[in-house]
N, CA, C and O atoms as a printed pandas DataFrame, in Angstrom:
     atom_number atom_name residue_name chain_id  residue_number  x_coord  y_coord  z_coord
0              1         N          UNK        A               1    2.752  -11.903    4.422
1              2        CA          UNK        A               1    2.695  -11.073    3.243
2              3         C          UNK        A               1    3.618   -9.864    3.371
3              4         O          UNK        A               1    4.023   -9.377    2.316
4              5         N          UNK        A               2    4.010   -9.306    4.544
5              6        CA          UNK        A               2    4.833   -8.422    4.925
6              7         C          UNK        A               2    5.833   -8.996    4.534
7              8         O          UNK        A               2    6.109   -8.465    3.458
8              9         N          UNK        A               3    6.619   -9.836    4.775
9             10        CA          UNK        A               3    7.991  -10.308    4.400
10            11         C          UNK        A               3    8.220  -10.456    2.845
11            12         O          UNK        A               3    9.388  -10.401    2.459
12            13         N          UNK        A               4    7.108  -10.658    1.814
13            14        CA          UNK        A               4    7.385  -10.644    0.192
14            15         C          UNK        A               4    7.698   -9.385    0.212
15            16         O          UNK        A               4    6.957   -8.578    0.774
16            17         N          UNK        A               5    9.008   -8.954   -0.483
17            18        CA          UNK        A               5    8.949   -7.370   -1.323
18            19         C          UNK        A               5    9.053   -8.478   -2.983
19            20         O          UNK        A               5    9.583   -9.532   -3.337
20            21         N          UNK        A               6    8.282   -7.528   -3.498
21            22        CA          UNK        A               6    8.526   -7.676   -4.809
22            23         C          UNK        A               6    9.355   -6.567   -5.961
23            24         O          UNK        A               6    9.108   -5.378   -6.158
24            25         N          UNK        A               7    9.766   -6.911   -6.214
25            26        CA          UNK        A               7   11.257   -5.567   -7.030
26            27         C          UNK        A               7   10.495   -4.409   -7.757
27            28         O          UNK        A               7   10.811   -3.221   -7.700
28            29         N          UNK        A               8    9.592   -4.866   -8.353
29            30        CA          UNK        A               8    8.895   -4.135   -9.614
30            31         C          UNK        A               8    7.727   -4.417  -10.255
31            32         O          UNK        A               8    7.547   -5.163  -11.217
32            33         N          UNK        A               9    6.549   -3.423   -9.330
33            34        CA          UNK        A               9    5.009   -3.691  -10.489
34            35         C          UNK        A               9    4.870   -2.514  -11.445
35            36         O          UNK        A               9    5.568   -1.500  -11.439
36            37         N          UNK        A              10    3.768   -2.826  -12.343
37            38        CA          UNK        A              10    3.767   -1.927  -13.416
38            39         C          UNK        A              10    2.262   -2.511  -14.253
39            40         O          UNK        A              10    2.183   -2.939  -15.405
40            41         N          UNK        A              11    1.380   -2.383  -13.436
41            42        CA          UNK        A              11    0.569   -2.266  -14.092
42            43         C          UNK        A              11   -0.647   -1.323  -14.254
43            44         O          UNK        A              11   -1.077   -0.768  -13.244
44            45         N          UNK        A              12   -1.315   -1.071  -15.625
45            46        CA          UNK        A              12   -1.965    0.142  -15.846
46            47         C          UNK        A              12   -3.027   -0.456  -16.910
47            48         O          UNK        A              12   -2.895   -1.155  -17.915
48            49         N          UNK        A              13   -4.144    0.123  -16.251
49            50        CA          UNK        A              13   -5.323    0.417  -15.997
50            51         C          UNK        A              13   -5.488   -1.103  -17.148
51            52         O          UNK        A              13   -5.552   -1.261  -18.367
52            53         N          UNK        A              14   -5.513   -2.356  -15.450
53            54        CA          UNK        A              14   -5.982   -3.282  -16.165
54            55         C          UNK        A              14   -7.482   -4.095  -14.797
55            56         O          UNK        A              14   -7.700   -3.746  -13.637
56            57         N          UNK        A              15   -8.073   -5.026  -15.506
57            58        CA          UNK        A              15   -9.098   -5.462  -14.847
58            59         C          UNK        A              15   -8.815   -5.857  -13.728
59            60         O          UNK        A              15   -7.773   -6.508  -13.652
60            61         N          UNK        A              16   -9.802   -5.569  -12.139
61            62        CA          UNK        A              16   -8.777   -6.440  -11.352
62            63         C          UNK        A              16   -8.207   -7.413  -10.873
63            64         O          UNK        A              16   -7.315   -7.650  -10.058
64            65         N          UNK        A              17   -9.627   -8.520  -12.250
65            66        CA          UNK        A              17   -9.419   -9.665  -12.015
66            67         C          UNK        A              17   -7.373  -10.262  -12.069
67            68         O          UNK        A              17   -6.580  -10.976  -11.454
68            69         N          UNK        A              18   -7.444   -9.365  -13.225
69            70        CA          UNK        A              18   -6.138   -9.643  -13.917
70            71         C          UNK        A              18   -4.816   -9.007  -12.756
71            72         O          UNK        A              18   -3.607   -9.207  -12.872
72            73         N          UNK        A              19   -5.432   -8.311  -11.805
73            74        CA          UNK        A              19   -4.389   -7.017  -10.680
74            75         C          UNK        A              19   -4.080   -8.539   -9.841
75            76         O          UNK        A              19   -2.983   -8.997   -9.525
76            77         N          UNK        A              20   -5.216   -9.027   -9.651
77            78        CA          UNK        A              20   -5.249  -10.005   -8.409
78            79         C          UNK        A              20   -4.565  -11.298   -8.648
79            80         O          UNK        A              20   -4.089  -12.055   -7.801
80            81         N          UNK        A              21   -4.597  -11.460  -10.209
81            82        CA          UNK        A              21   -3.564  -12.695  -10.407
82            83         C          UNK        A              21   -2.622  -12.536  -10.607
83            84         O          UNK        A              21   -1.849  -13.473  -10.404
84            85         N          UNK        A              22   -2.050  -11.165  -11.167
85            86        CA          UNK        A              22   -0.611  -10.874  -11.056
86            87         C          UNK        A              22   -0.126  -10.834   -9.698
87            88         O          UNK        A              22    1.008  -11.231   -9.431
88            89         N          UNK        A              23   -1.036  -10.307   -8.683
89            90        CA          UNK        A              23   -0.425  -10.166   -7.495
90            91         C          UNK        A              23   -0.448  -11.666   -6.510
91            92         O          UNK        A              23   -0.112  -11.630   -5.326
92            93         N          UNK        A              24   -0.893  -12.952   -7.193
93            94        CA          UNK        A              24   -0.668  -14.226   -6.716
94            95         C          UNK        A              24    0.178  -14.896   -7.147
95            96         O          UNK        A              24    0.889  -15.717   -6.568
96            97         N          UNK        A              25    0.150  -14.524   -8.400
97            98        CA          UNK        A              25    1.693  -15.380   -8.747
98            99         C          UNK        A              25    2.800  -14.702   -8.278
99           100         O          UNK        A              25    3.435  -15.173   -7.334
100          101         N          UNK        A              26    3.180  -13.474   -8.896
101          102        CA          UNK        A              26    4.087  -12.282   -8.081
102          103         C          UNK        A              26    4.431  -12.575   -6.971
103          104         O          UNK        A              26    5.586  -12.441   -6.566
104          105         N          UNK        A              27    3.368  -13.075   -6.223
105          106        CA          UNK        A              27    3.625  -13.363   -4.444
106          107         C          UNK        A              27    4.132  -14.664   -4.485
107          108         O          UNK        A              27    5.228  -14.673   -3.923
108          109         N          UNK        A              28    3.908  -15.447   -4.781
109          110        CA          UNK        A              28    4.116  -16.827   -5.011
110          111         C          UNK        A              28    5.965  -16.828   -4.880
111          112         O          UNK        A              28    6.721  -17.236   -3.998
112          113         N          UNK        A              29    6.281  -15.928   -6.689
113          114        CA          UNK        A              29    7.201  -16.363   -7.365
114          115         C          UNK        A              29    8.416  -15.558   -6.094
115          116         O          UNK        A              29    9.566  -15.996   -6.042
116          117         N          UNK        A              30    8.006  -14.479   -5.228
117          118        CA          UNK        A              30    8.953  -13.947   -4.036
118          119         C          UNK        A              30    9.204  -13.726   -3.051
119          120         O          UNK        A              30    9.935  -12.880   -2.535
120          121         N          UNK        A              31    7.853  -15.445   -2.238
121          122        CA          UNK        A              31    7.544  -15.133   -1.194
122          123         C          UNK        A              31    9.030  -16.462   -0.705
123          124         O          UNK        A              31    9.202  -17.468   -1.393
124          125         N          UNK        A              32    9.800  -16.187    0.393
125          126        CA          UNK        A              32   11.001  -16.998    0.681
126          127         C          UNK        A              32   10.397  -18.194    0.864
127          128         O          UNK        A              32   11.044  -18.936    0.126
128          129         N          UNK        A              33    9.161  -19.152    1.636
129          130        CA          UNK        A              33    8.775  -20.059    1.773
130          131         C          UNK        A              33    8.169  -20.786    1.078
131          132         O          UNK        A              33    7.757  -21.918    1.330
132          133         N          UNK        A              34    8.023  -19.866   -0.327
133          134        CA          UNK        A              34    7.274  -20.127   -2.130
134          135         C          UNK        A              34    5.582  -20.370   -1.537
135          136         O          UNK        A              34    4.820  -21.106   -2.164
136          137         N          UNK        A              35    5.201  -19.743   -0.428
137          138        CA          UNK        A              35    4.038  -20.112    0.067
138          139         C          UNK        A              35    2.513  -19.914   -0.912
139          140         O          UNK        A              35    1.967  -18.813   -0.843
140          141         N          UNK        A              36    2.156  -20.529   -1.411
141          142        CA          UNK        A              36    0.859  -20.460   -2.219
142          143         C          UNK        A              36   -0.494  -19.453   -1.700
143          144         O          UNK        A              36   -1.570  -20.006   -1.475
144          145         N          UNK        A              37   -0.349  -17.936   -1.530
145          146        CA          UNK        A              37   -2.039  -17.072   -1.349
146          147         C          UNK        A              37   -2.838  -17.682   -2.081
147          148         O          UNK        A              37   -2.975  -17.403   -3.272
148          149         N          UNK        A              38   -3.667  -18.870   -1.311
149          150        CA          UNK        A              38   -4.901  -18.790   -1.768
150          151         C          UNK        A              38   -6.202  -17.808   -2.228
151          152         O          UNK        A              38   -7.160  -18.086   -1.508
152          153         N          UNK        A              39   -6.475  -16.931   -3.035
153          154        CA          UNK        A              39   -7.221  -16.019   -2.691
154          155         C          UNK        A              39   -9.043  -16.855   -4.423
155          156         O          UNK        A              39   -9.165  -17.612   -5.386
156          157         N          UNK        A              40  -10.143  -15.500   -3.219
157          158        CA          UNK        A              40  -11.542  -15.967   -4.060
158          159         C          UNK        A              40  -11.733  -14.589   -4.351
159          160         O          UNK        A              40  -10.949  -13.867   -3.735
160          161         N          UNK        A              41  -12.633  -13.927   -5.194
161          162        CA          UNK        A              41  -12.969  -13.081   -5.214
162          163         C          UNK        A              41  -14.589  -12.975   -5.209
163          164         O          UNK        A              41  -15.238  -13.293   -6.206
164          165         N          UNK        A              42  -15.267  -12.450   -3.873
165          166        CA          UNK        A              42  -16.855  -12.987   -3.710
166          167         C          UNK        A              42  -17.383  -11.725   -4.049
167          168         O          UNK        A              42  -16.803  -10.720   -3.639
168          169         N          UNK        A              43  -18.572  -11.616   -4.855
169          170        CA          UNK        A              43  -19.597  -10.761   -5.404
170          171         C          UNK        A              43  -20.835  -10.560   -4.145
171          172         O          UNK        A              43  -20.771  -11.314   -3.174
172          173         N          UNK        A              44  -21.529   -9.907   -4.190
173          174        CA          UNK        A              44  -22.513   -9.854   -3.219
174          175         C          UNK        A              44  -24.205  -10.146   -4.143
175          176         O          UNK        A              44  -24.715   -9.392   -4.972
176          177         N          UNK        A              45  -24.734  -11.445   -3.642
177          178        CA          UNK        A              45  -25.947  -11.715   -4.535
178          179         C          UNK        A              45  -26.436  -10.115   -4.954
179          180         O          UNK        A              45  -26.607   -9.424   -3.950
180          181         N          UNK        A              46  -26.675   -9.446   -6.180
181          182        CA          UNK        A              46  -27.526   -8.637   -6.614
182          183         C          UNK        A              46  -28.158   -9.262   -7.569
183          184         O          UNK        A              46  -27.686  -10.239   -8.150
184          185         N          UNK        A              47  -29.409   -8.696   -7.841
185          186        CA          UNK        A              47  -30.272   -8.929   -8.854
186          187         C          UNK        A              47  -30.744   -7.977   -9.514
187          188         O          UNK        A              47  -31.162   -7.057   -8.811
188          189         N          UNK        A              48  -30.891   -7.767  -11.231
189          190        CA          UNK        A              48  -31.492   -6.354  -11.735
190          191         C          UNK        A              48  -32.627   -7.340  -12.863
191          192         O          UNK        A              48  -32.347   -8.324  -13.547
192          193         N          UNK        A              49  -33.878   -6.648  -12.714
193          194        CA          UNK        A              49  -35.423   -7.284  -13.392
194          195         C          UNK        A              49  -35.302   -6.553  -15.080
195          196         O          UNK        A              49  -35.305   -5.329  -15.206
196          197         N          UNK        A              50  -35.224   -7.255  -15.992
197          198        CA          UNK        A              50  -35.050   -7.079  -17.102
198          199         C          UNK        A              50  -36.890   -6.348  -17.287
199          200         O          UNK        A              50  -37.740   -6.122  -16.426
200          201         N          UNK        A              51  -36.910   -6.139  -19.007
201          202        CA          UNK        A              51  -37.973   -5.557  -19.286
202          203         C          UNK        A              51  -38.756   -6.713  -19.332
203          204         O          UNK        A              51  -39.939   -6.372  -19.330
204          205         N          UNK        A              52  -38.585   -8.340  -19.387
205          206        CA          UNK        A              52  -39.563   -9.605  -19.433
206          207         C          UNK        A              52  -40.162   -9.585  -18.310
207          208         O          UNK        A              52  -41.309  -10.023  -18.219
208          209         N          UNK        A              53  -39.536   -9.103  -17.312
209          210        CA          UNK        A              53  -39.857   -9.743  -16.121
210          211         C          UNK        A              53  -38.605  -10.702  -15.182
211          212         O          UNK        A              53  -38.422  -11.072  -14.023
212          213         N          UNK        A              54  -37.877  -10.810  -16.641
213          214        CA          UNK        A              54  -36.533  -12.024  -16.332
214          215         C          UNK        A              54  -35.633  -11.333  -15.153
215          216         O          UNK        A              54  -35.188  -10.197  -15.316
216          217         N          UNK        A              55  -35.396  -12.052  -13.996
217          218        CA          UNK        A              55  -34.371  -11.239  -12.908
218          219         C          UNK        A              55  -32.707  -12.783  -13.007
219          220         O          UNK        A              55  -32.448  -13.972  -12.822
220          221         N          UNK        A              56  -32.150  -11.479  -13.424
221          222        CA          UNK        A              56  -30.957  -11.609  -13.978
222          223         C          UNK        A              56  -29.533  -11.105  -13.011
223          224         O          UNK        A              56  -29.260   -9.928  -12.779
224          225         N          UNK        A              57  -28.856  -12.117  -12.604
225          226        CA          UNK        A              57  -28.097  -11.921  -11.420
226          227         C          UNK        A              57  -26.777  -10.869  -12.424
227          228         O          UNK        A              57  -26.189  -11.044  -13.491
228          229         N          UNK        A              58  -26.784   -9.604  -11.197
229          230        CA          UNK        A              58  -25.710   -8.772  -11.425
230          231         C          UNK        A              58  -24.402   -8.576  -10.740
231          232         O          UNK        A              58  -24.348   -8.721   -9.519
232          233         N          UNK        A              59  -23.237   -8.225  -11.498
233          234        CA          UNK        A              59  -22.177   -8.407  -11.063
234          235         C          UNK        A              59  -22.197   -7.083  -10.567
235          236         O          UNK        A              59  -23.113   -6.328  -10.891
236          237         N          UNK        A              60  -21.331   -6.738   -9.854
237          238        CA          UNK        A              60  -20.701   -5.384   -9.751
238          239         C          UNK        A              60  -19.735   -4.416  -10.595
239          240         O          UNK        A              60  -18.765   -4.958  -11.124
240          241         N          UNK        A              61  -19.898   -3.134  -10.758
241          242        CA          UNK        A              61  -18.657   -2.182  -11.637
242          243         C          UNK        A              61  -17.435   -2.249  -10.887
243          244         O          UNK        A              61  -17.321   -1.474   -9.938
244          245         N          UNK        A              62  -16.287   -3.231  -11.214
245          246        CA          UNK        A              62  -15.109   -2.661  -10.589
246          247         C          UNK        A              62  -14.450   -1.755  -11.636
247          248         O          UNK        A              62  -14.672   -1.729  -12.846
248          249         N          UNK        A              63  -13.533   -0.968  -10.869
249          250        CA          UNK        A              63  -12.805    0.035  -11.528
250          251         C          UNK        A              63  -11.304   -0.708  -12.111
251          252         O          UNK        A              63  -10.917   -1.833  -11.793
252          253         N          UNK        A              64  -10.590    0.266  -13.055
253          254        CA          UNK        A              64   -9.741   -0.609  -13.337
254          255         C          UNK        A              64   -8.765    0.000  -12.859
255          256         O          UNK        A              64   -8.845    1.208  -12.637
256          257         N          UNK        A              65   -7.318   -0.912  -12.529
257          258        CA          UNK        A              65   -6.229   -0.317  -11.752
258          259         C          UNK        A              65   -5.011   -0.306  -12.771
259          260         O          UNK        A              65   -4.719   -0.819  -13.852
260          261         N          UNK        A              66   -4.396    0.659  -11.726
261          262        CA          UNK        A              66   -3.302    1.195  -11.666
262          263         C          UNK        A              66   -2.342    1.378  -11.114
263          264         O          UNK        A              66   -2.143    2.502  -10.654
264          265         N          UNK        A              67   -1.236    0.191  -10.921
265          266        CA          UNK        A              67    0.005    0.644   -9.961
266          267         C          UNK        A              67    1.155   -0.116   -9.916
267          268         O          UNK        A              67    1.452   -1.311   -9.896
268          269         N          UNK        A              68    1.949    1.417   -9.901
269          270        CA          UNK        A              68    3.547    1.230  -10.772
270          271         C          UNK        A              68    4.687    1.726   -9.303
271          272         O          UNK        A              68    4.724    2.922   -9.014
272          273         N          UNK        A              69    5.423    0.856   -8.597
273          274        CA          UNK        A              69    6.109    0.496   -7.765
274          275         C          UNK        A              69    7.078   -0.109   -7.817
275          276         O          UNK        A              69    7.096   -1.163   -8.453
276          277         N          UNK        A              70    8.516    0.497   -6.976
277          278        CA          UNK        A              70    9.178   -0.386   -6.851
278          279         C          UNK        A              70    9.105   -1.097   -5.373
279          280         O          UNK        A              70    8.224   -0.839   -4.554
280          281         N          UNK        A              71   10.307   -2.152   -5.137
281          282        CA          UNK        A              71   10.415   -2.609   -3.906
282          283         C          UNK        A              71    9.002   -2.584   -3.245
283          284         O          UNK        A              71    8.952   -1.786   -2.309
284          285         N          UNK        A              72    7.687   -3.345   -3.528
285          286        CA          UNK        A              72    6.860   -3.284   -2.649
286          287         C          UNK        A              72    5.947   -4.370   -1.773
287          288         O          UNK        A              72    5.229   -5.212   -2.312
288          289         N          UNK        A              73    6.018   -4.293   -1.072
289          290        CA          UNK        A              73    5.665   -5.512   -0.430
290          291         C          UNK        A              73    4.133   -6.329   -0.593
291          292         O          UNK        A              73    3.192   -5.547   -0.456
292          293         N          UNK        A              74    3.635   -8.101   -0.923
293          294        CA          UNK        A              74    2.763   -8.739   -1.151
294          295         C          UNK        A              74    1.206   -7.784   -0.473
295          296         O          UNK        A              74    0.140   -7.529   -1.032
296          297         N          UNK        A              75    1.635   -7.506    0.723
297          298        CA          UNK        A              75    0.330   -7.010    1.533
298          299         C          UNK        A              75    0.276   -5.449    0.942
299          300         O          UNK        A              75   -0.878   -5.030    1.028
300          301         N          UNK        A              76    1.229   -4.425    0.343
301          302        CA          UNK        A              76    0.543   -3.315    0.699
302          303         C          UNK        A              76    0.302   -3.605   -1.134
303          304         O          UNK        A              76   -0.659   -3.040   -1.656
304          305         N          UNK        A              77    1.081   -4.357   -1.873
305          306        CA          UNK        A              77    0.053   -4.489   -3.081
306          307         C          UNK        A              77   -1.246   -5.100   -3.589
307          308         O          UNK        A              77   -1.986   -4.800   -4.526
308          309         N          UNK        A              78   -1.279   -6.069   -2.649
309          310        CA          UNK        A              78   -2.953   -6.326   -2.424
310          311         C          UNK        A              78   -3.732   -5.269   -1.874
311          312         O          UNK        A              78   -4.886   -5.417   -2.275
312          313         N          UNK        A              79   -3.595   -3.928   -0.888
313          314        CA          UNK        A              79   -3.845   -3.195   -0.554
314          315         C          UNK        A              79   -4.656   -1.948   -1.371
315          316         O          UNK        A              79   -5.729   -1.360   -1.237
316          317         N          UNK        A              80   -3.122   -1.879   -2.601
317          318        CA          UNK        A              80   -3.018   -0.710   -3.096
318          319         C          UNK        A              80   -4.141   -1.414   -4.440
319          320         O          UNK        A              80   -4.958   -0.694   -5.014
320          321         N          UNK        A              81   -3.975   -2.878   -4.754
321          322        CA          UNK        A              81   -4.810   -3.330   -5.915
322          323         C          UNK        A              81   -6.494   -2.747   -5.434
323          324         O          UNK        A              81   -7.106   -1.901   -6.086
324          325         N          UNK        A              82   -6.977   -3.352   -4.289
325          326        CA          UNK        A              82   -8.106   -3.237   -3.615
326          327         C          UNK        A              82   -8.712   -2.097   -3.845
327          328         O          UNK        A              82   -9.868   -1.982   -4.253
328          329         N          UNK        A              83   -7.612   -0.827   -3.475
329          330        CA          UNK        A              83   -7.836    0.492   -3.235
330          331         C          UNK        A              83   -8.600    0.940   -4.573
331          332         O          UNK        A              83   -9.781    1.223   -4.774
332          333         N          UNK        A              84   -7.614    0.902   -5.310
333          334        CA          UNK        A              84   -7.486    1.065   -6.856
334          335         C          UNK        A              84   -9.353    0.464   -7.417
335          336         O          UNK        A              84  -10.367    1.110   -7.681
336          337         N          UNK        A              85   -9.105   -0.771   -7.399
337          338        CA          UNK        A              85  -10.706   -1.467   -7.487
338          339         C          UNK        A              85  -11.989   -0.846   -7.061
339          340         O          UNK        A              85  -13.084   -0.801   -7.621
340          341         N          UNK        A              86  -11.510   -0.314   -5.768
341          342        CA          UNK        A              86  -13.137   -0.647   -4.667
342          343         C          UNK        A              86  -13.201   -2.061   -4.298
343          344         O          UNK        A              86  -14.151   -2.734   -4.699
344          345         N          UNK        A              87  -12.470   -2.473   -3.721
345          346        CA          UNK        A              87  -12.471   -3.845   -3.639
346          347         C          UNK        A              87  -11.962   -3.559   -1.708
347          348         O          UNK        A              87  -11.576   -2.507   -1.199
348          349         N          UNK        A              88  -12.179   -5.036   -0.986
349          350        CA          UNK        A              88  -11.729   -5.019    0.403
350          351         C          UNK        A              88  -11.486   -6.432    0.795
351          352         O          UNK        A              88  -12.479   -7.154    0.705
352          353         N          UNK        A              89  -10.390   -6.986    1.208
353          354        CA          UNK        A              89  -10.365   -8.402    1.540
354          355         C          UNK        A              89   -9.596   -8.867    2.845
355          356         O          UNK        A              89   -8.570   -8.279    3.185
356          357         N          UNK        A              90   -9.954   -9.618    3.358
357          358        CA          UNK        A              90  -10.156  -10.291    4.857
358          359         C          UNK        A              90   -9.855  -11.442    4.642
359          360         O          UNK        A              90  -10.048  -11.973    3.548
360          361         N          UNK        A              91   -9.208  -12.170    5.876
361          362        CA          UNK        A              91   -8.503  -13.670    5.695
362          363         C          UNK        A              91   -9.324  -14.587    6.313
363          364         O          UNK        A              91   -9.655  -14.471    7.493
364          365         N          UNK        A              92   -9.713  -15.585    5.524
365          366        CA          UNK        A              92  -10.660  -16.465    5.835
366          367         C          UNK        A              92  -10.027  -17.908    6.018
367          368         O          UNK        A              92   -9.789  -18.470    4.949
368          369         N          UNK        A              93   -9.697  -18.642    7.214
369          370        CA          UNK        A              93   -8.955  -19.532    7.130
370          371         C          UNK        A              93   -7.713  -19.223    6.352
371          372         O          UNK        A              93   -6.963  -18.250    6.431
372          373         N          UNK        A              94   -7.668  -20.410    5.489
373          374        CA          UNK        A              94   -6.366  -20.343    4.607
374          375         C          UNK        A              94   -6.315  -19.801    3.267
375          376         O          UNK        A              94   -5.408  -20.004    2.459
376          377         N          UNK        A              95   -7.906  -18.719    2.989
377          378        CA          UNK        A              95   -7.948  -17.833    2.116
378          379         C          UNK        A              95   -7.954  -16.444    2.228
379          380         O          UNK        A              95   -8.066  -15.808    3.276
380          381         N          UNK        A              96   -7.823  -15.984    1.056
381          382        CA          UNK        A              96   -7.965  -14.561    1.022
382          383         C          UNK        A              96   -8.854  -14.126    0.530
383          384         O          UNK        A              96   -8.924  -14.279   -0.689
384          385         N          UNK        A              97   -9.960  -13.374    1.232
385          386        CA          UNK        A              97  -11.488  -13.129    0.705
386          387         C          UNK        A              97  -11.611  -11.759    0.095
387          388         O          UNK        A              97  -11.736  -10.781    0.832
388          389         N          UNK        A              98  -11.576  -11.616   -1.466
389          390        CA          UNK        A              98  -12.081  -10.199   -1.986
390          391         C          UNK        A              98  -13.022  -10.198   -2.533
391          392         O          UNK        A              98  -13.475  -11.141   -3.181
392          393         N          UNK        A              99  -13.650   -8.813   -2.333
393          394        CA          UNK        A              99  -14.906   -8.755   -2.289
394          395         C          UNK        A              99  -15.113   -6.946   -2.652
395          396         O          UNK        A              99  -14.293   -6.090   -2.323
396          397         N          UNK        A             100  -16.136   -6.743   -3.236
397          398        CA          UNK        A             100  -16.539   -5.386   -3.168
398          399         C          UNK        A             100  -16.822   -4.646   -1.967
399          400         O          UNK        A             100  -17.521   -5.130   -1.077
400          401         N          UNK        A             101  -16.147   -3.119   -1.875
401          402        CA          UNK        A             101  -16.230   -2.150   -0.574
402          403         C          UNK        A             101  -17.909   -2.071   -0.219
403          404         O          UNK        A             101  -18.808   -1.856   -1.032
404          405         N          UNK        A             102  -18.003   -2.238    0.805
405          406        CA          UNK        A             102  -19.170   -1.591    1.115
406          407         C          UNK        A             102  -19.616   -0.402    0.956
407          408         O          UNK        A             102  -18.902    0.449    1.486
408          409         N          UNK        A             103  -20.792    0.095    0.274
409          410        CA          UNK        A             103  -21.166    1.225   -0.165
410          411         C          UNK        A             103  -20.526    2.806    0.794
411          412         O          UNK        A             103  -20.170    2.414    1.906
412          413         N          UNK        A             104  -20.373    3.904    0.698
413          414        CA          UNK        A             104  -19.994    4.946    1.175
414          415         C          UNK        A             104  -21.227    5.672    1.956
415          416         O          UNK        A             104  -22.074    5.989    1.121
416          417         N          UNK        A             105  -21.553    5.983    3.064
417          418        CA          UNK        A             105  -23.044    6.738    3.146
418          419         C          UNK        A             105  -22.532    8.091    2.753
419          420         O          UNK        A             105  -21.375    8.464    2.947
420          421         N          UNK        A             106  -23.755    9.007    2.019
421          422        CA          UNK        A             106  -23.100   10.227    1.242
422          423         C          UNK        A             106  -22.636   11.131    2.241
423          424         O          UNK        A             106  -23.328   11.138    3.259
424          425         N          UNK        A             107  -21.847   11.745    2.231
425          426        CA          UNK        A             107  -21.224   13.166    2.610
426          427         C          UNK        A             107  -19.846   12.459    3.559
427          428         O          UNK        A             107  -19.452   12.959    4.613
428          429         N          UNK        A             108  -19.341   11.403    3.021
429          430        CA          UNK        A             108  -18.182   10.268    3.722
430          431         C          UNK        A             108  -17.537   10.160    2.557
431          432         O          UNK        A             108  -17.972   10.152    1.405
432          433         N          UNK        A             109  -15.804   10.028    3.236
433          434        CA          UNK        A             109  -15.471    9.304    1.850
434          435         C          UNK        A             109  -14.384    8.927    3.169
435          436         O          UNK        A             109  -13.444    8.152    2.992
């Protein structure tokens, strides 16, 4: 992922579902070996109990991103997407695992 530079991102304040597929094809379309990032994006089981009683599986708040670069390379824009999100991802075999940051304990950042 170090070896993709990509010429020019520019995106603003979009979902990150949408950060993370620009940044797979993007990688795709300038990586020299045209190598395919597999990537997933995993949620962490939550659950929130409606007023029925009904327990109703919850997603998480990601934030929406922002980031406008030139010349920058596959890894530090998955990086900078993540950042942007609250998001954190780790290589799993022949994927790329994103996932929500683990909570902050207070008086940390």
């Amino acid at each position: 992922m170090n070896q993709t530079v990509i010429p020019e991102v520019d995106l603003e304040n979009v979902k990150p579902e949408d950060a993370l597929k620009f940044w797979d094809e993007t990688s795709r379309t300038y990586h020299p070996q045209h190598f395919k990032f597999m990537h997933v994006i995993s949620y962490p089981m939550t659950y929130s109990i409606q007023p029925a009683g009904v327990v109703v599986p919850a997603a998480p708040t990601l934030h929406k991103v922002t980031v406008r670069r030139k010349n920058i390379t596959s890894k530090e824009l998955l990086d900078r997407i993540c950042h942007e999100a609250n998001l954190v991802w780790t290589i799993m075999g022949r994927e790329i695992v994103v996932k929500p940051a683990p909570p902050v304990p207070d008086g940390q950042q």
